[in-house]
C-alpha positions in Angstrom: 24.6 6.1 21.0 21.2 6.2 19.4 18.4 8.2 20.3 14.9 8.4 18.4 13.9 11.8 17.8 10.5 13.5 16.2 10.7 15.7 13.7 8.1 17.9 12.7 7.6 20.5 9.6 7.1 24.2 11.1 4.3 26.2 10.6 6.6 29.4 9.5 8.8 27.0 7.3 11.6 25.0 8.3 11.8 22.0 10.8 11.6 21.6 14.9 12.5 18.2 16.1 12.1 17.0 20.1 13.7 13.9 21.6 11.1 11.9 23.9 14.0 10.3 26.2 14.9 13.5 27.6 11.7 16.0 28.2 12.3 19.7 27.2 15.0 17.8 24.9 13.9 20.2 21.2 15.8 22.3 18.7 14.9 23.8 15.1 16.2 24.5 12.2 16.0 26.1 8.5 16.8 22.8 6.7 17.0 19.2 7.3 20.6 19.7 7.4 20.8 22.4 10.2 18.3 21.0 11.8 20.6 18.1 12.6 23.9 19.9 13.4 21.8 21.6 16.2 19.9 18.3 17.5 22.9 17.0 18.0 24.2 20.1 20.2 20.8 20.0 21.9 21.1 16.9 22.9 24.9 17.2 24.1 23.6 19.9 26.2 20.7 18.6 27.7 23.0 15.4 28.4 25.7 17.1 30.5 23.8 19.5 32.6 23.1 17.8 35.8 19.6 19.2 37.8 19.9 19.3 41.7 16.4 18.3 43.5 15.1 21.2 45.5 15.6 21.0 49.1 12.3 20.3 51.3 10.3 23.1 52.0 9.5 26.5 50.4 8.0 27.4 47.6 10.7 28.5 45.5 11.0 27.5 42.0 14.5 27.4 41.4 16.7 24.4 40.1 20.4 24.4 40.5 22.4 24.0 37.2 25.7 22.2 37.4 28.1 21.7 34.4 
């Protein structure tokens, strides 16, 4: 699978990348290298966690999280 990310140079030093497909999909690291290694469990995460629609009514703001 291929997915475009965005990588940016940090302020503090160091990387931060975000993945447009999949909002709130972003990770940083140290060096190019790390920065990698933990896109790639960022995006494995975001991946398998499934988000269950509220139910009607209510103004909670709570998501169920299944794995």
């Amino acid at each position: 699978m291929k997915i475009k990310i965005v990588v940016h140079e940090a302020e503090e030093g160091g990387y931060w990348a975000e993945v447009p497909a999949i909002p709130g999909c972003a990770t940083q690291g140290e060096t190019m290298d790390e920065l990698m290694r933990n896109l790639r469990e960022a995006v494995e995460g975001c991946l398998s966690i499934e988000v269950a629609p509220p139910a009607p009514g209510g103004n909670e703001q709570m998501l169920e999280l299944t794995t």
